[in-house]
TIDOZA-504625 format. One line per field, with one value per residue (C-alpha): residue number from 1; residue in three letters; x, y, z. Coordinates in pm, whole numbers, m for minus. Layout:
# residues N
pos (NUM,...) $
code (ALA,...) $
c1 (X,...) $
c2 (Y,...) $
c3 (Z,...) $
***
This chain:
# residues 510
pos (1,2,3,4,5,6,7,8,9,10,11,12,13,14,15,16,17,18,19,20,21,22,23,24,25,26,27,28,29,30,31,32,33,34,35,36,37,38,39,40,41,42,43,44,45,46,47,48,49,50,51,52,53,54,55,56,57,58,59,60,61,62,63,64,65,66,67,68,69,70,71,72,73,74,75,76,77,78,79,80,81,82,83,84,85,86,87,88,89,90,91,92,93,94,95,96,97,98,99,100,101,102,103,104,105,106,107,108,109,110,111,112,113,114,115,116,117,118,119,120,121,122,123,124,125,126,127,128,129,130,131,132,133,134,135,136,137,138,139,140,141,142,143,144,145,146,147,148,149,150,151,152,153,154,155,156,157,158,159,160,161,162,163,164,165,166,167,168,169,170,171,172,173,174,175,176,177,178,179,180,181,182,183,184,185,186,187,188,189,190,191,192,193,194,195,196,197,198,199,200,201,202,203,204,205,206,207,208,209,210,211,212,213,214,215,216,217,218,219,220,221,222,223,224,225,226,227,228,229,230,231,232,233,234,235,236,237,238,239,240,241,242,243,244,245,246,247,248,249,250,251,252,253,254,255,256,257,258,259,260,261,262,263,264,265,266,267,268,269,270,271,272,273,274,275,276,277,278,279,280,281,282,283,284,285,286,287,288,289,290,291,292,293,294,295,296,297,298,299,300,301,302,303,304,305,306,307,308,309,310,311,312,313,314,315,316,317,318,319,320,321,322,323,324,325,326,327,328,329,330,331,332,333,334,335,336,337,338,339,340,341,342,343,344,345,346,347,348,349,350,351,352,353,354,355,356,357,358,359,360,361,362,363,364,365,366,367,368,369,370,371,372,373,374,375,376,377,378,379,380,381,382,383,384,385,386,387,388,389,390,391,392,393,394,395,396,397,398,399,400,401,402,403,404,405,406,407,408,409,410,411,412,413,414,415,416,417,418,419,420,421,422,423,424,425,426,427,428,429,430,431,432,433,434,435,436,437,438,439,440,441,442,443,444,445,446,447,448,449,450,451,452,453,454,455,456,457,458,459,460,461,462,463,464,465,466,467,468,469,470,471,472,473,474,475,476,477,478,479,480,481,482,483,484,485,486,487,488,489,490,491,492,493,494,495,496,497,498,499,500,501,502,503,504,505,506,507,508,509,510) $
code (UNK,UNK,UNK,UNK,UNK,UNK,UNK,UNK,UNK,UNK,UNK,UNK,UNK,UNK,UNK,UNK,UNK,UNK,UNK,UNK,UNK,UNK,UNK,UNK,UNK,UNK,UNK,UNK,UNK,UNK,UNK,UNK,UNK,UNK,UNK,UNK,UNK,UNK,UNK,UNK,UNK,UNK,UNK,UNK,UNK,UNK,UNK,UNK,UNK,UNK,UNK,UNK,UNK,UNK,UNK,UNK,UNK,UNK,UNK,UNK,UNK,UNK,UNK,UNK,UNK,UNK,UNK,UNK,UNK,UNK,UNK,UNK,UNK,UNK,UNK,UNK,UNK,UNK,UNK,UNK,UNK,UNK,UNK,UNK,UNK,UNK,UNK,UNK,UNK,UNK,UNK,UNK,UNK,UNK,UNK,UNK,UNK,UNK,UNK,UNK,UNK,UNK,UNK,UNK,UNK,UNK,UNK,UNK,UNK,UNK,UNK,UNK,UNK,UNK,UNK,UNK,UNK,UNK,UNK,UNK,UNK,UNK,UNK,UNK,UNK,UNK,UNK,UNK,UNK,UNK,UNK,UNK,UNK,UNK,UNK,UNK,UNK,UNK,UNK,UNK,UNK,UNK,UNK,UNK,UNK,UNK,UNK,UNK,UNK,UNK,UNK,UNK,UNK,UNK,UNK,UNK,UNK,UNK,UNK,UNK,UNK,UNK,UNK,UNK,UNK,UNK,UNK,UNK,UNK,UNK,UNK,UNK,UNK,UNK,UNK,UNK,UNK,UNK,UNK,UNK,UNK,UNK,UNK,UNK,UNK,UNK,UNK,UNK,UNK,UNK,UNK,UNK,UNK,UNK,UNK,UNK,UNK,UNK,UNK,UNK,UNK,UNK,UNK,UNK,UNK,UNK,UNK,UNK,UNK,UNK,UNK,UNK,UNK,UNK,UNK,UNK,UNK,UNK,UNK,UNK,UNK,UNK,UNK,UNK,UNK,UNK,UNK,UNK,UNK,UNK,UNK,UNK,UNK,UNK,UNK,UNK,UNK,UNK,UNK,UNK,UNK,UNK,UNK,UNK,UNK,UNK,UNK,UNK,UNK,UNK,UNK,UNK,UNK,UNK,UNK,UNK,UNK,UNK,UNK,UNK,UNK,UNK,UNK,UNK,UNK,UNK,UNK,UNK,UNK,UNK,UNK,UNK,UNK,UNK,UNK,UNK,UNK,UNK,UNK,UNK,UNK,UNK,UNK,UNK,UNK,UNK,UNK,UNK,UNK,UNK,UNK,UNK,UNK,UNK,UNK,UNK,UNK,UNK,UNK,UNK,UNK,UNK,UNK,UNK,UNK,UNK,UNK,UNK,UNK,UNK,UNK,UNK,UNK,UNK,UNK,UNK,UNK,UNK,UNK,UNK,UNK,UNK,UNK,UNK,UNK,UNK,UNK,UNK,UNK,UNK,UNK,UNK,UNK,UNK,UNK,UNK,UNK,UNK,UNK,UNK,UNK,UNK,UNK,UNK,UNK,UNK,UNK,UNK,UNK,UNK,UNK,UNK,UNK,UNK,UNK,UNK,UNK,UNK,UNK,UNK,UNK,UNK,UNK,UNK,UNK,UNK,UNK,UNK,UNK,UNK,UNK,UNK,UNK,UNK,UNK,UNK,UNK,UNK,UNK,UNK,UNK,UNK,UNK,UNK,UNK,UNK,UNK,UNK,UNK,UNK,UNK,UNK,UNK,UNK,UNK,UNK,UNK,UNK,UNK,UNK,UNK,UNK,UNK,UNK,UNK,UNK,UNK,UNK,UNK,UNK,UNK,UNK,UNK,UNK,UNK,UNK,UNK,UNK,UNK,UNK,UNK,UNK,UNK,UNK,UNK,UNK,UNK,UNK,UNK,UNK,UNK,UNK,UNK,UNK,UNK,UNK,UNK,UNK,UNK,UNK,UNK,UNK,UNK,UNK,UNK,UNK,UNK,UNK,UNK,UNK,UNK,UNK,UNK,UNK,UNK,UNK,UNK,UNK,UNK,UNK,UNK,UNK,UNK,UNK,UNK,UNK,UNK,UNK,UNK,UNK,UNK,UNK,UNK,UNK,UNK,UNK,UNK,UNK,UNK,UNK,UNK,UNK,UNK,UNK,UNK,UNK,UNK,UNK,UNK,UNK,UNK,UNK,UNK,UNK,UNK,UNK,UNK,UNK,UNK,UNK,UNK,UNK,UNK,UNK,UNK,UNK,UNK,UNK,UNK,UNK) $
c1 (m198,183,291,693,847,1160,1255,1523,1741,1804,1596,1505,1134,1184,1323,1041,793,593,796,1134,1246,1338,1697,1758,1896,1639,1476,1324,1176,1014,900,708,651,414,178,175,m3,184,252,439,402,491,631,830,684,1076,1353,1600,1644,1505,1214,1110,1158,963,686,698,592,367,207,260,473,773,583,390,618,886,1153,1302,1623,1874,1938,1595,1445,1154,916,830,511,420,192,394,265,467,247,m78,11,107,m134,m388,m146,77,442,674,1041,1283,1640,1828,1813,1576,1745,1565,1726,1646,1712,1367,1537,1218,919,685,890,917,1251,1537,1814,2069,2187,2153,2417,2392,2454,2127,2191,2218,2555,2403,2213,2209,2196,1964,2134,2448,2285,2564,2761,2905,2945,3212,3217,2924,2784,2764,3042,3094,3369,3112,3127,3478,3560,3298,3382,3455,3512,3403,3326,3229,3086,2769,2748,2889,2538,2327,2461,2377,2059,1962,2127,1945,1584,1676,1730,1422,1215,1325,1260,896,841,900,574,657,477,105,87,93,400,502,885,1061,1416,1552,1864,2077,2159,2170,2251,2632,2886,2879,3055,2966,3063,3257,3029,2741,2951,2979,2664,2616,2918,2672,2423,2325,2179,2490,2442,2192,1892,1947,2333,2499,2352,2566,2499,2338,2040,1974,1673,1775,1695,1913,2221,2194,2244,2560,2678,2582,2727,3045,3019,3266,3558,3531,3600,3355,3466,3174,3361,3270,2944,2906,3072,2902,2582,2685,2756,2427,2251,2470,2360,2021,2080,2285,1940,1712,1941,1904,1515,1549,1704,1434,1193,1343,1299,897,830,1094,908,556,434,244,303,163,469,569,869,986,1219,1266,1342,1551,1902,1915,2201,2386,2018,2164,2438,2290,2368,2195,1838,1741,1506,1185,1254,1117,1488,1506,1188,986,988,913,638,501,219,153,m120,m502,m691,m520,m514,m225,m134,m62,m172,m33,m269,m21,49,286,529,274,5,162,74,m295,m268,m131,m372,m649,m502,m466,m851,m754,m999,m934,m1118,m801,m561,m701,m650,m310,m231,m298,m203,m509,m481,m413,m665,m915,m686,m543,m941,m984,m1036,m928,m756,m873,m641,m313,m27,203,568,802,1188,1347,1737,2048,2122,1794,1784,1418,1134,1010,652,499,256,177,m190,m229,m6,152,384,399,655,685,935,922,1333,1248,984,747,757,477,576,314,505,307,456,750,874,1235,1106,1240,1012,870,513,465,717,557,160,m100,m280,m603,m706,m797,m926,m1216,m1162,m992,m919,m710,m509,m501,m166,m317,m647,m355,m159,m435,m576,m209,m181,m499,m436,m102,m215,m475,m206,104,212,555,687,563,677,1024,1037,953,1264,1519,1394,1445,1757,1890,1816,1992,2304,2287,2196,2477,2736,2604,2597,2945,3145,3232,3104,2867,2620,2539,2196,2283,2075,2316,2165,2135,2271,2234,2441,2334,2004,2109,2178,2211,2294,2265,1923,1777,1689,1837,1511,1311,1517,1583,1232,1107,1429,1322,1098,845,775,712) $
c2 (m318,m342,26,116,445,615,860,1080,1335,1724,1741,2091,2088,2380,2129,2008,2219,1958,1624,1720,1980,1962,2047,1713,1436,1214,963,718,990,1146,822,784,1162,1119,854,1033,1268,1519,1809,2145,2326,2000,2164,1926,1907,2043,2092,1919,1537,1346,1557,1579,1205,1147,1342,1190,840,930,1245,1480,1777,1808,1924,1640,1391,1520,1458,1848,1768,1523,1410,1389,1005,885,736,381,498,714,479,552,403,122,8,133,m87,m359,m387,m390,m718,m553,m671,m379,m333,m68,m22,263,586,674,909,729,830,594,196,137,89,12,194,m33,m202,m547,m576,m385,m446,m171,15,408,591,854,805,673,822,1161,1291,1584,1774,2178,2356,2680,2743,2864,3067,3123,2818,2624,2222,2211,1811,1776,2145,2182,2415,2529,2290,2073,2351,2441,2060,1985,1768,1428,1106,728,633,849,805,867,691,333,388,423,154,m71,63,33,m329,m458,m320,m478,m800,m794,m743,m1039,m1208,m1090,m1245,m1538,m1573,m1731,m1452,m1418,m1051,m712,m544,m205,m116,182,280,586,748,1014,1148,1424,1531,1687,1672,1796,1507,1325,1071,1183,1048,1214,1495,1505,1544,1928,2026,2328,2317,2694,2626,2659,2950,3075,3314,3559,3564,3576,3898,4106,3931,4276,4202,3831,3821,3743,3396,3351,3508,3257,3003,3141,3170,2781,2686,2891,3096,3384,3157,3024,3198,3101,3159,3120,2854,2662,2746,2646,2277,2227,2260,2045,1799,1789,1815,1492,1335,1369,1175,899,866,847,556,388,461,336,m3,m65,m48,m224,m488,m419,m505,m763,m941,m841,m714,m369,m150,203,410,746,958,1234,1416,1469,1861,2075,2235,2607,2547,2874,3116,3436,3261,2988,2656,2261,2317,2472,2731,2798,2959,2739,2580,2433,2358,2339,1896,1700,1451,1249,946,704,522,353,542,961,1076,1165,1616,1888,1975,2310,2329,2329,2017,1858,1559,1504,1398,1074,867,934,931,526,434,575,482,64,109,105,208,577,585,427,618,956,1006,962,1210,1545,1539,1531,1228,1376,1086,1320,1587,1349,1346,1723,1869,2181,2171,2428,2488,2582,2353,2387,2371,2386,2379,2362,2288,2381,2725,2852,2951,2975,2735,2895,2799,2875,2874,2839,2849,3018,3232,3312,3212,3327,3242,3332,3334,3501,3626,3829,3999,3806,3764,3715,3651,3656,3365,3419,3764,3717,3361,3471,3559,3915,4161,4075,4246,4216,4487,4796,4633,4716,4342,4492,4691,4332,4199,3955,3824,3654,3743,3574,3869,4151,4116,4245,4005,3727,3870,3879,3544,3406,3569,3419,3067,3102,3159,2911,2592,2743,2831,2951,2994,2647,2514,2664,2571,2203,2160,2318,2050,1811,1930,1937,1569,1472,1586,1472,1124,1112,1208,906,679,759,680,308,33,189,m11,179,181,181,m66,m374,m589,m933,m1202,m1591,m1734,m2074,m1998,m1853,m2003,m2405,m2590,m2957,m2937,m2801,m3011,m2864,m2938,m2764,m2440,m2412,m2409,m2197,m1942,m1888,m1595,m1528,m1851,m1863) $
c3 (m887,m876,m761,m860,m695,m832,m630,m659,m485,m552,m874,m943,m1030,m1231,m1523,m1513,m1655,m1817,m1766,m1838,m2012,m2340,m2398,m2114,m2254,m2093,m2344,m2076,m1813,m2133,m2229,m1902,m1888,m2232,m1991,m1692,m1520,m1506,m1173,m1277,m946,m689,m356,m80,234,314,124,304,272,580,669,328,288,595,500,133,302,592,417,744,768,968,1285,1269,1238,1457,1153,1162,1030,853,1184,1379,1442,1226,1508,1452,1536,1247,935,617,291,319,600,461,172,299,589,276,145,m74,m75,23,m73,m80,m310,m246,m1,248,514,807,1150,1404,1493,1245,899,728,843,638,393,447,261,214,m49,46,329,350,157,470,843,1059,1434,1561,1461,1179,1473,1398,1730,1750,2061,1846,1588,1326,1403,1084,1195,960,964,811,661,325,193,m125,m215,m454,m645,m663,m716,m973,m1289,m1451,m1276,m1377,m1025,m703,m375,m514,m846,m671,m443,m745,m965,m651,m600,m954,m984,m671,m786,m1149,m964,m746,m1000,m1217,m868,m839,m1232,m1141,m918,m627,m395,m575,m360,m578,m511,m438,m505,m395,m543,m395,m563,m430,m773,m869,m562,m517,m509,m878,m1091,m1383,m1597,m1928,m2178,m1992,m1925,m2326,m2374,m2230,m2421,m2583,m2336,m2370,m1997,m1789,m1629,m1416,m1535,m1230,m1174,m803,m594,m346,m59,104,m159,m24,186,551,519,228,369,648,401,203,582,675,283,389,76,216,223,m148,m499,m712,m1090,m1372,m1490,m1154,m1202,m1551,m1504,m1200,m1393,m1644,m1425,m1291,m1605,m1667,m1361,m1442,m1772,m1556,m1390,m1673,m1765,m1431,m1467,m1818,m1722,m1446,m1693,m1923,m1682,m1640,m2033,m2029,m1769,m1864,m1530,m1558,m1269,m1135,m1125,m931,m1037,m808,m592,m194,m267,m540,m577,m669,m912,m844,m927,m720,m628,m405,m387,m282,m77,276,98,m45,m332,m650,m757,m407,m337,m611,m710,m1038,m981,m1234,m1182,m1520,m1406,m1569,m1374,m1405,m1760,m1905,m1913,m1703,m1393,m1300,m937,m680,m471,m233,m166,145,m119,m266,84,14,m371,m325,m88,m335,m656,m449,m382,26,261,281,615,697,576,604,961,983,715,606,234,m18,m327,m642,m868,m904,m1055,m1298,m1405,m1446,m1074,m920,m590,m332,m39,m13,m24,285,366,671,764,1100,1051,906,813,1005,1355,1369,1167,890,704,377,179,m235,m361,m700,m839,m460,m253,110,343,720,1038,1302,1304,938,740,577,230,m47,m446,m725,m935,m1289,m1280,m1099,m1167,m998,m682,m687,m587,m229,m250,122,191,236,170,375,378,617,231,139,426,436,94,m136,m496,m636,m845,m587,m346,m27,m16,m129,222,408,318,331,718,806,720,838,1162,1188,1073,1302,1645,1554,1906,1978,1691,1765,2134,2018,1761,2016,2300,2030,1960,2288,2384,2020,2163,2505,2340,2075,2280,2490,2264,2147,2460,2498,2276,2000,1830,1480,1374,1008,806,735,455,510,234,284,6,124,m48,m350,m667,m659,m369,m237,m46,m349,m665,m1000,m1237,m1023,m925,m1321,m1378,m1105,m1166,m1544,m1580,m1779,m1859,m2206) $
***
């Protein structure tokens, strides 16, 4: 089985009600979307991009892998399913983004085609010991949004076209059969993440998009849960005017993004039926972007636009539909493994995500489905939790909060304020909101020390910056992934014979 990942990054899940939604101009991703199974309610591990990226491939949340932050190292240590996979003799590659911090660039992959579009060492640190303090270097601010529009090239977009180039190319390379292994291919894009710009014939496309503004509209920023106002204070939200005209083109230019990617997703598999090699294939996100929903901006929070993920898995053996059973980024380690026929004794104990085959056959999933964040714009980890219709989420600087989503799909009306959780004590049903705080408080405290938890991140924290600012004096030896090109062994050259590199270059054969 040939497995092919696209992931992407900042893709609200909530477009994604079932595959995307329809008003997207996204022909290829509903194409895949109509054999696939699938997952409305898919939850990051974390919504920020390298702990949710490192507990997308190892299938352990952030206080198990140590990854906290964009700026925390990925141990070497840690089995992701790139080595699952190919310890079982899988060929492993990766195009395109991965946030790894650390001098391991690959983490399982045996190849690499591109280097990170972000930085690899310890420079992004927060710093609970300055609660409040803006890093202005490297913070978000709301400038994305101010600044959003048209361009033909950015930052970002010259990333993806590589990324999406280099997979193309690899995968004309695997058709030609000179490596008999099954492969598995990630390509990681860092659309649509900001900054908000598009290209104008994308751009065109939303011209009466009746989407562009949000369905809750900015809140005083008294009314923001505590949580939330550390956020607009991290984003630097006081020092910007924010017109509804920003808003609305910086929507459209991600609604635009997300069509440059179904093009990029298009032309990869494009390449798959030109070729004739049938592949498994994943589609999701690291974490969300609230897109201006009361006023907030990019990730760092678990309400459903940040953290709430599309994930979508066409494959022989799940049926096509909906699953709307909650489930998590930390699921698609064991959900590989499974789907490759691996030895799940040997996966299982280095992860504690659940495979999702058997609910692309009609099963129910049980527990809850966890989440975690430890970095910018908190001074304190917070946790979650989502089982059902609820969502609780915990920290031990505010109030806990608990939303019934079916009723309450905007997460305004925190039912834990004022609730008495001991009425519903000792069980759980699933529609009253006091056995759902009580069960919720219960699990909570079985899965998390929070003043361990917390006490772990600062140490971690503190030897980051002692480390960087090391590392910075004198010679410095970046740890960025530098991609490695022998031109003497590409193309024709004169220890190579012509009849058979024509041959053996052609693919498919016939």
């Amino acid at each position: 089985m040939n497995v092919l990942i696209l992931m992407v990054d900042q893709l609200n899940g909530t477009l994604f009600p079932d595959g995307p939604a329809p008003w997207l101009h996204a022909p290829n991703l509903k194409r895949l979307a109509e054999r696939s199974t699938r997952f409305r309610n898919c939850y990051t591990a974390s919504p920020l991009c390298a702990p949710g990226r490192a507990s997308f491939m190892s299938g352990l949340l952030p206080s198990r892998t140590r990854v906290y932050d964009n700026a925390a190292e990925f141990a070497s240590d840690i089995p992701t399913y790139a080595h699952h996979m190919r310890r079982a003799g899988w060929r492993t590659c990766l195009s395109g983004k991965m946030h790894f911090v650390g001098p391991d660039q690959l983490h399982g992959f045996e190849e690499r085609l591109t280097t990170d579009i972000y930085p690899a060492d310890f420079g992004w640190t927060p710093d609970y010991r300055n609660p409040g303090e803006r890093i202005d270097w490297w913070y978000h601010n709301m400038g994305s949004v101010t600044g959003s529009g048209v361009a033909e090239i950015t930052n970002q977009m010259e990333y993806d076209d590589e990324v999406a180039h280099h997979a193309k190319m690899w995968l004309y390379d695997a058709a030609r059969g000179r490596d008999d292994r099954p492969w598995c291919l990630t390509a990681s894009f860092t659309h649509p993440h900001d900054p908000y710009v598009a290209r104008r014939r994308l751009w065109d496309l939303y011209e009466d998009c009746p989407r562009l503004m949000p369905e809750v509209g900015e809140m005083p920023y008294e009314d923001h849960d505590p949580h939330s106002k550390r956020i607009l204070d991290a984003n630097d939200r006081g020092h910007f005017d924010v017109t509804p005209e920003d808003v609305a083109r910086s929507r459209r230019a991600y609604f635009a993004n997300v069509s440059y990617l179904d093009e990029k997703v298009g032309e990869i598999l494009q390449v798959l039926d030109d070729t004739r090699q049938e592949a498994t294939i994943l589609f999701l996100s690291d974490h969300g972007d609230m897109l201006g929903e009361r006023g907030l901006w990019y990730k760092m929070s678990f309400l459903e636009g940040s953290s709430r993920v599309p994930l979508m898995i066409s494959t022989p053996s799940m049926a096509p539909g909906l699953v709307t059973d909650p489930v998590s980024n930390i699921d698609v380690c064991p959900t590989l493994c499974d789907l490759a026929g691996i030895d799940m004794s040997e996966v299982e104990p280095w992860t504690t995500g659940q495979s999702l085959r058997e609910l692309g056959q009609g099963k129910r999933r049980q527990t809850a489905v966890a989440m975690e964040y430890a970095a910018e714009g908190s001074y304190a980890p917070l946790v979650a939790l989502r089982q059902g219709r609820w969502k609780y989420t915990r920290c031990a600087l505010d109030p806990e909060q608990l939303f019934d989503l079916h009723a309450d799909p905007h997460e305004l009306t925190n039912l834990a304020d004022g609730l008495d959780a001991t009425d519903g004590a000792g069980t759980w049903n699933t529609d009253d909101p006091a056995a759902a705080l009580a069960h919720f408080r219960g699990d909570a405290d079985a899965r998390w020390d929070l003043d361990r938890f917390d006490a772990e991140v600062r140490e971690s924290q503190a030897r980051r910056w002692i480390v960087y600012e090391a590392l910075r004096q004198g010679g410095y030896y970046p740890w960025d992934y530098q991609p490695l090109r022998v031109a003497s062994e590409r193309y024709m050259r004169n220890h190579m014979d012509l009849n058979v590199l024509e041959d053996a270059q052609r693919a498919p054969k016939d």
